[in-house]
PLY file of the C-alpha trace (Angstrom):
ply
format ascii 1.0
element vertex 353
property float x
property float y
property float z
element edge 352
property int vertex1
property int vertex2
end_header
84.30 -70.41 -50.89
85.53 -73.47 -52.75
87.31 -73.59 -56.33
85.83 -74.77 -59.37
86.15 -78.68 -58.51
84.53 -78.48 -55.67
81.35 -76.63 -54.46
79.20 -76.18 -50.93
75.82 -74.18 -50.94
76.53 -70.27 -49.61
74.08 -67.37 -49.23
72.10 -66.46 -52.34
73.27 -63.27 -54.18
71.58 -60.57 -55.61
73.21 -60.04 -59.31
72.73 -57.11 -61.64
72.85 -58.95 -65.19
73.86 -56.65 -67.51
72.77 -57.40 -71.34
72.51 -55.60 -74.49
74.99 -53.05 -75.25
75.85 -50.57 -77.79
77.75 -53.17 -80.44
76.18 -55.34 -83.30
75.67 -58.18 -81.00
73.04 -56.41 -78.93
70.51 -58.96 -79.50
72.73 -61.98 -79.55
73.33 -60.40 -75.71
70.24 -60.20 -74.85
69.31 -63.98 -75.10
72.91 -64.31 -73.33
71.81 -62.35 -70.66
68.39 -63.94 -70.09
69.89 -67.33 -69.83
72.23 -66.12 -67.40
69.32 -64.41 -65.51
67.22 -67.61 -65.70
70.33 -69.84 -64.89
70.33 -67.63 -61.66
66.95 -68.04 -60.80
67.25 -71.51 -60.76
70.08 -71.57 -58.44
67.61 -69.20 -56.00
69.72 -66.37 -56.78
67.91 -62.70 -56.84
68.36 -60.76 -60.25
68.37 -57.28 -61.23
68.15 -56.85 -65.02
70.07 -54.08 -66.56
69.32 -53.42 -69.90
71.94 -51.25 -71.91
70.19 -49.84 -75.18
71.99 -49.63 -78.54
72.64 -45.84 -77.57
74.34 -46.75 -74.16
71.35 -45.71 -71.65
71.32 -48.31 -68.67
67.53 -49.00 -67.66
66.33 -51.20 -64.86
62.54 -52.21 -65.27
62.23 -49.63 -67.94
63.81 -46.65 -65.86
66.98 -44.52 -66.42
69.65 -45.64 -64.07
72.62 -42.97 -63.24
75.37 -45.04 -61.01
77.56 -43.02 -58.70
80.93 -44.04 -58.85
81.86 -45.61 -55.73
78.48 -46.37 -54.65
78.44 -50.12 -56.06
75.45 -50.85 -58.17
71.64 -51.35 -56.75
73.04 -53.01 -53.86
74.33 -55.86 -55.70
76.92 -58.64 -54.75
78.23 -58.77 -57.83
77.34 -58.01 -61.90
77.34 -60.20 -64.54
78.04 -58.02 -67.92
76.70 -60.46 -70.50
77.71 -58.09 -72.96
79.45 -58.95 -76.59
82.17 -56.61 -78.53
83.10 -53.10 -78.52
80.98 -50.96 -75.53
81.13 -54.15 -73.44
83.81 -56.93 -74.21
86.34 -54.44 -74.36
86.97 -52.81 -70.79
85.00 -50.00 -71.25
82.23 -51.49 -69.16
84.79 -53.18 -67.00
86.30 -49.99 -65.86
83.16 -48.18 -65.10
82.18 -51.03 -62.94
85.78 -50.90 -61.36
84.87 -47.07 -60.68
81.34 -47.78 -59.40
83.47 -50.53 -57.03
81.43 -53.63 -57.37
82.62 -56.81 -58.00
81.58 -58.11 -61.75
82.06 -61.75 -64.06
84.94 -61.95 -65.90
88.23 -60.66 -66.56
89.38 -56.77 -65.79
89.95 -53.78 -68.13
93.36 -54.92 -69.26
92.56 -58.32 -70.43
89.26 -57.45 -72.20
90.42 -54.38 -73.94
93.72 -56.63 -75.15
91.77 -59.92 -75.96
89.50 -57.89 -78.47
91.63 -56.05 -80.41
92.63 -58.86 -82.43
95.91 -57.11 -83.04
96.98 -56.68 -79.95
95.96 -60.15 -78.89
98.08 -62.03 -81.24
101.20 -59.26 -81.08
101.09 -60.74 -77.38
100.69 -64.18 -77.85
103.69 -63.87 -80.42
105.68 -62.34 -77.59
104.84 -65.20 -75.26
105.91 -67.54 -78.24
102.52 -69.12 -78.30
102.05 -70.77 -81.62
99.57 -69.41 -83.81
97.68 -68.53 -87.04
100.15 -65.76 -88.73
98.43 -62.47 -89.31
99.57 -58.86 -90.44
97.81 -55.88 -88.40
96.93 -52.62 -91.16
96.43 -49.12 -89.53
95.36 -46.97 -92.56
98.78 -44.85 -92.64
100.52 -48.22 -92.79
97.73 -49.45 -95.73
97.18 -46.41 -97.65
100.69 -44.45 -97.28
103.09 -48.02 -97.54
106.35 -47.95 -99.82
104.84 -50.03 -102.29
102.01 -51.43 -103.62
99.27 -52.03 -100.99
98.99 -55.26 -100.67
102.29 -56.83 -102.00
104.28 -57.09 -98.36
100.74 -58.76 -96.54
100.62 -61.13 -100.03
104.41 -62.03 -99.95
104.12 -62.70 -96.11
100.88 -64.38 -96.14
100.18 -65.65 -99.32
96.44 -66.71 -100.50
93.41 -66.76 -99.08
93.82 -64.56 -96.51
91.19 -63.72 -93.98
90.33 -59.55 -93.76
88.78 -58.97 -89.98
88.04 -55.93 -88.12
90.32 -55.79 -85.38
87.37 -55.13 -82.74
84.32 -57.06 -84.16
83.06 -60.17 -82.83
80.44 -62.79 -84.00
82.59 -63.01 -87.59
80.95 -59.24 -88.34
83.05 -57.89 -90.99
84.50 -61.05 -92.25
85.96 -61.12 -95.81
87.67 -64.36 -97.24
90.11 -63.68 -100.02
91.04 -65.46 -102.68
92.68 -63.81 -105.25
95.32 -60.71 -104.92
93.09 -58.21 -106.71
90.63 -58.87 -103.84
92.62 -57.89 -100.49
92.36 -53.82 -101.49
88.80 -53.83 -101.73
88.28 -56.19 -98.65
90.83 -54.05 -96.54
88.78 -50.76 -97.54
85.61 -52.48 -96.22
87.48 -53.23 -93.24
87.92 -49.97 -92.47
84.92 -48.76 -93.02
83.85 -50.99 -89.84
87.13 -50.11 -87.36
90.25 -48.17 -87.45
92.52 -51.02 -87.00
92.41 -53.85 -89.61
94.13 -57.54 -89.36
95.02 -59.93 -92.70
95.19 -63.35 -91.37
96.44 -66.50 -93.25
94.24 -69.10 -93.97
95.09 -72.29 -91.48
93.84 -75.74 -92.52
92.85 -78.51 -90.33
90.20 -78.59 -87.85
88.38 -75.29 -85.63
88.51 -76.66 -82.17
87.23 -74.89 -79.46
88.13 -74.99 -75.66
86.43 -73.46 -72.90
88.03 -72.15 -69.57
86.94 -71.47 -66.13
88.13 -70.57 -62.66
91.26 -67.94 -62.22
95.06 -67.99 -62.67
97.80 -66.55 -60.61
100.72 -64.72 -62.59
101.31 -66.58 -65.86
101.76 -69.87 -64.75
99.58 -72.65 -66.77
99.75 -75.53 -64.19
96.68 -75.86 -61.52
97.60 -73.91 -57.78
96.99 -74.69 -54.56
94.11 -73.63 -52.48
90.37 -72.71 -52.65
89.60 -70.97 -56.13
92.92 -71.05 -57.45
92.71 -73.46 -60.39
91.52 -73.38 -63.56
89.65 -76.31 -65.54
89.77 -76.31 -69.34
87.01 -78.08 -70.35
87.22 -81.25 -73.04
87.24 -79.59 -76.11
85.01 -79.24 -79.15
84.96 -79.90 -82.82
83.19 -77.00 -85.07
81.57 -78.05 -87.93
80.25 -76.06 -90.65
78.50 -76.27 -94.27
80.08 -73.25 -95.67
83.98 -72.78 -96.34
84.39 -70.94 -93.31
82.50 -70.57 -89.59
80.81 -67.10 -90.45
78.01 -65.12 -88.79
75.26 -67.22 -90.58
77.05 -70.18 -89.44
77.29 -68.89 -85.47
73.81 -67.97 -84.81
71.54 -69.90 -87.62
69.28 -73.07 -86.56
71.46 -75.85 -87.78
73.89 -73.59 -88.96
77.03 -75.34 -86.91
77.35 -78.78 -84.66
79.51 -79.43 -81.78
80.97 -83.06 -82.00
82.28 -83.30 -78.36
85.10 -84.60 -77.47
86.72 -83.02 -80.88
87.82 -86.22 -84.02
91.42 -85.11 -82.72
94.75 -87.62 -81.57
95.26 -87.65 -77.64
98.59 -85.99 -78.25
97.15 -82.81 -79.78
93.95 -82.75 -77.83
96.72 -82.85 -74.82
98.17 -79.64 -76.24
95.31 -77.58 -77.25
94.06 -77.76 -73.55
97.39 -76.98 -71.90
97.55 -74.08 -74.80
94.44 -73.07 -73.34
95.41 -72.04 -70.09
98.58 -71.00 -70.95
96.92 -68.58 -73.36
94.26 -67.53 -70.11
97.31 -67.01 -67.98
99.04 -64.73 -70.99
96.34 -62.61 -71.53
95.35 -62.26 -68.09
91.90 -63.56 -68.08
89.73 -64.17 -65.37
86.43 -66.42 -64.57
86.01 -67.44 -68.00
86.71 -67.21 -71.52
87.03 -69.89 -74.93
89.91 -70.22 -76.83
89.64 -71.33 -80.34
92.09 -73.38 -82.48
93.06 -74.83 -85.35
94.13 -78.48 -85.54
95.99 -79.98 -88.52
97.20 -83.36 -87.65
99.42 -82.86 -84.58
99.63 -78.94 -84.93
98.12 -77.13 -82.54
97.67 -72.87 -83.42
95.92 -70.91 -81.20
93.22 -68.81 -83.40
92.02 -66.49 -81.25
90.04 -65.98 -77.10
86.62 -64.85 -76.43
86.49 -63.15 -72.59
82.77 -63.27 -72.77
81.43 -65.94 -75.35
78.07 -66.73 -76.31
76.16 -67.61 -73.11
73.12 -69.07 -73.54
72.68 -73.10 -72.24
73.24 -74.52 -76.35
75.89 -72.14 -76.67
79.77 -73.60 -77.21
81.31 -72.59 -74.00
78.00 -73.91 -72.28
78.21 -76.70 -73.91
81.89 -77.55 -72.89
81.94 -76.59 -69.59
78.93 -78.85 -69.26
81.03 -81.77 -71.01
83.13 -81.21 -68.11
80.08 -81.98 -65.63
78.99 -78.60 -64.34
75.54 -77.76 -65.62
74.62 -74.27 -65.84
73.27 -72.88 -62.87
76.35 -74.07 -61.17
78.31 -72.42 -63.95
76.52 -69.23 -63.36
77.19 -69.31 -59.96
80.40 -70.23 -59.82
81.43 -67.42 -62.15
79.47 -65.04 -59.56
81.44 -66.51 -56.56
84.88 -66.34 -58.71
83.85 -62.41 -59.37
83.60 -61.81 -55.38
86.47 -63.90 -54.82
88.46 -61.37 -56.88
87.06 -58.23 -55.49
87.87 -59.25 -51.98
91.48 -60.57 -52.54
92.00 -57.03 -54.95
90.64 -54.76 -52.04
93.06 -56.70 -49.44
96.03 -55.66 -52.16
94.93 -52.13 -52.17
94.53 -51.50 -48.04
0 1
1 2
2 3
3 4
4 5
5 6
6 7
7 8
8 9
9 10
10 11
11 12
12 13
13 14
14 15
15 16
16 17
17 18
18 19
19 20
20 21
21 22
22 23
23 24
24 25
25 26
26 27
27 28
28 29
29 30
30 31
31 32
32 33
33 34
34 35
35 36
36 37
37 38
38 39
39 40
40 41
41 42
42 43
43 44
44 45
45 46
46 47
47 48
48 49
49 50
50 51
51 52
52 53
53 54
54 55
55 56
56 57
57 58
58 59
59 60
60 61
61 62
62 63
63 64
64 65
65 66
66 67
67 68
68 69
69 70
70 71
71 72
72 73
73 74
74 75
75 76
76 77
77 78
78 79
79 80
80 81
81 82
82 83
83 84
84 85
85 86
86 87
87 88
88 89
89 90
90 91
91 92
92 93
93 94
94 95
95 96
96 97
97 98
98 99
99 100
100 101
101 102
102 103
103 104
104 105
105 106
106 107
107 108
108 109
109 110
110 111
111 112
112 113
113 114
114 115
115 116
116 117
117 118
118 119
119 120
120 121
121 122
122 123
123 124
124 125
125 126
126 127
127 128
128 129
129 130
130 131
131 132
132 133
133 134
134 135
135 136
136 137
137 138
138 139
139 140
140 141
141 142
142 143
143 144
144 145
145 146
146 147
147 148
148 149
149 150
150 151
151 152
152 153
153 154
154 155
155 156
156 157
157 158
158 159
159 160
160 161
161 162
162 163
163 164
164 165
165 166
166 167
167 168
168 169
169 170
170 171
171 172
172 173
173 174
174 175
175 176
176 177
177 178
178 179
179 180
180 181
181 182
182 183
183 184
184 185
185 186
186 187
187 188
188 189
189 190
190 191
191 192
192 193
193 194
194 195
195 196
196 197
197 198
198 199
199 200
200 201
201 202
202 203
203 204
204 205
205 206
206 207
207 208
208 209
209 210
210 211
211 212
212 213
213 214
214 215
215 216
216 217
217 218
218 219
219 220
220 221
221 222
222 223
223 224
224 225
225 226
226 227
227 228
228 229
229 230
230 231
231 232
232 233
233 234
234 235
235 236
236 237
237 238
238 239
239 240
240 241
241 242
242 243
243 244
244 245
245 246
246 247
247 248
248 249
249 250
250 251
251 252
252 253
253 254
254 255
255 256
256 257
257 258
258 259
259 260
260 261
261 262
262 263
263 264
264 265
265 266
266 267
267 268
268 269
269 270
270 271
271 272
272 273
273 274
274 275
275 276
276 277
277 278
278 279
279 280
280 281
281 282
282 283
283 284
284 285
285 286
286 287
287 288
288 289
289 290
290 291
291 292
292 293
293 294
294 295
295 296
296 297
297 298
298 299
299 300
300 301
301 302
302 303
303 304
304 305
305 306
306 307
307 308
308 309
309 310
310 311
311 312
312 313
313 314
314 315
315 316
316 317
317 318
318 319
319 320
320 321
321 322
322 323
323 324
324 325
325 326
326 327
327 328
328 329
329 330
330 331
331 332
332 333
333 334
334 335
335 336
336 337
337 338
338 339
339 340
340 341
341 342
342 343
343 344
344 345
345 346
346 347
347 348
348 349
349 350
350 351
351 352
C-alpha cells in the first residue's frame, strides 16, 4: 500500500457506498454519494449502493438490507458512508459499521461524534490551546434557569453579532445572525427547537478560508511520519466568497451561490499557519482519511472556525476542489480514501489480537 504521495495500481475493491441518511442533508448526500460511486467506477472499482431513507431503512437495489453484526457488509472491502450530520456524521453509523466489522472511509466513532457537536469540538480545541473563534455552549437548564437575565453573561462575553447554531446541524441549517441584544432570546429558542444543545458564537472578521486534509495521523503529532500511509497532506487552501453577509445554506448549495479563489488572497505567513493549524487540529480531534477545516483569516490571525469529518463530496465540491489543487484528481481521491480505510482496519485488528 503506499501513502498519499505516492500511489501503485492494487486489486480493485468492491465498496458499499453508503448515501442518504436520516438528517436534513439527505439529498445533498445523495449527489455526494453518486459522485463517489461514479468516481469509483472510473477507477474500475465494483460498487454496491446503499441507500439509507430519511426513516433509517438501508436498501440495496430497492431491497431491505438487515446486517449481522460481525458478518461485514455484502462482502465488501470496505464502505464509504457518504453521509452528512446527525444519523451519519456523528458515529452512530460509524459504530454500527465497527460492530458489523468492516472497514469504512473516514474517521471512527470518537472523532465524528466529537467533531459535530460543535460544543464539544471547540471545548477541545480550547483545551489543546488551538486558537479560535470564541463561542458560549447553552444547554436549556443553563439558558432558561441562569442567575440572571438570559442573555446578559453570553452578551458581556461575546458582545454583538453573535452567531446562534445548533450544536449538531450541518450545511448552516439553523443558522441565526444576531444583531441586536433583544434578538439572541428569540434566536436561542429557535435553536432549540432544532437540538438540545445550543452554541452563541462571536462574530470573527477577516476572510473564511478553507483547508482540506487527507491521509492519517499517529497520536497528536502535526508533523508528517515515516513510512507507507503515515502522512497527512493539507491541501493549498481556499478563499470563500459570498454575496450575502454570511456563508449560509443558500450560499453552500445554490448555482453561483459561492466561488473558490484558490490559492486563498492571504500573506505566506498566515497561509503557513492555517495549514499547519490544519493538521494539528486533524491530529486533536482524532480524525482519520479526511476531513476540511475552516478558518477565519484577519490579516495575520489565523482562528480555527470549525472541521467537517465528511464534507461535501461531489467533484465541484470545496474539499474536491482542494485536494485536487494539490494534484490528485478524484478517482484517485476516492481510492485512496478506500485504501486509507483498509489500512486502518488491518493495523486496528493487529492491536486487538
Amino acid at each position: 500500500m503506499t501513502g498519499v504521495n505516492g500511489h501503485h495500481r492494487e486489486r480493485p475493491l468492491r465498496v458499499a457506498v453508503l448515501a442518504g441518511g436520516r438528517s436534513s442533508e439527505h439529498e445533498v448526500s445523495l449527489s455526494s454519494g453518486r459522485a463517489v460511486r461514479d468516481g469509483l467506477l472510473a477507477g474500475g472499482h465494483e460498487v454496491l449502493w446503499v441507500e439509507i431513507s430519511r426513516d433509517g431503512e438501508w436498501r440495496l437495489d430497492g431491497e431491505l438490507l438487515s446486517p449481522t453484526p460481525g458478518r461485514g457488509l455484502l462482502g465488501a472491502d470496505v464502505a464509504f458512508p457518504v453521509l452528512h450530520g446527525p444519523f451519519g456524521e456523528d458515529g452512530t453509523v460509524q459504530g454500527m459499521l465497527e460492530t458489523l466489522d468492516v472497514a469504512y472511509v473516514g474517521s471512527g466513532v470518537a472523532a465524528s461524534a466529537v467533531s459535530l457537536d460543535k460544543v464539544l469540538f471547540k471545548e477541545l480545541m480550547s483545551a489543546s490551546g488551538i486558537p479560535q473563534v470564541d463561542f458560549v455552549g447553552l444547554s436549556p437548564a443553563t439558558w432558561r434557569h441562569g442567575h440572571e437575565q438570559p442573555g446578559a453573561a453570553v452578551l458581556r462575553r461575546l458582545g454583538l453579532p453573535v452567531f446562534v447554531k445548533p450544536a449538531h446541524l450541518g450545511s448552516s441549517v439553523g443558522i441565526v445572525k444576531v444583531l441586536a441584544a433583544e434578538e439572541l432570546g428569540p434566536a436561542v429558542d429557535q435553536a432549540f427547537a432544532h437540538d438540545e444543545r445550543v452554541i452563541v458564537e462571536a462574530a470573527a472578521g477577516g476572510r473564511e478560508v478553507e483547508c482540506a486534509v487527507l491521509g492519517r495521523l499517529a497520536g497528536a503529532h502535526p508533523e508528517p511520519l515515516e513510512g507507507e500511509a503515515a502522512e497527512a497532506l493539507g491541501s493549498p487552501l481556499g478563499e470563500i466568497v459570498f454575496p450575502g453577509e454570511w456563508y449560509d445554506y443558500e450560499a453552500k448549495y445554490s448555482p453561483g451561490g459561492m466561488q473558490l479563489i484558490v490559492p486563498a488572497r492571504i500573506s505566506r505567513t498566515a497561509e503557513r499557519r492555517a495549514r499547519a493549524l490544519a493538521l494539528e487540529v486533524f491530529a486533536a480531534a482524532g480524525c482519520h482519511g479526511l476531513a476540511r477545516v475552516d478558518f477565519f483569516v484577519d490579516g495575520e490571525e489565523v482562528l480555527v472556525n470549525e472541521l467537517n469529518t465528511m464534507p461535501g463530496f461531489t467533484p465541484t465540491s470545496v474539499y474536491a476542489k482542494l485536494i485536487e489543487a494539490a494534484g490528485i484528481h478524484y478517482p484517485e481521491l476516492v481510492e485512496r480514501l478506500c485504501r486509507l480505510a483498509c489500512e486502518r482496519r488491518e493495523r486496528l485488528a493487529a492491536l486487538r489480537r
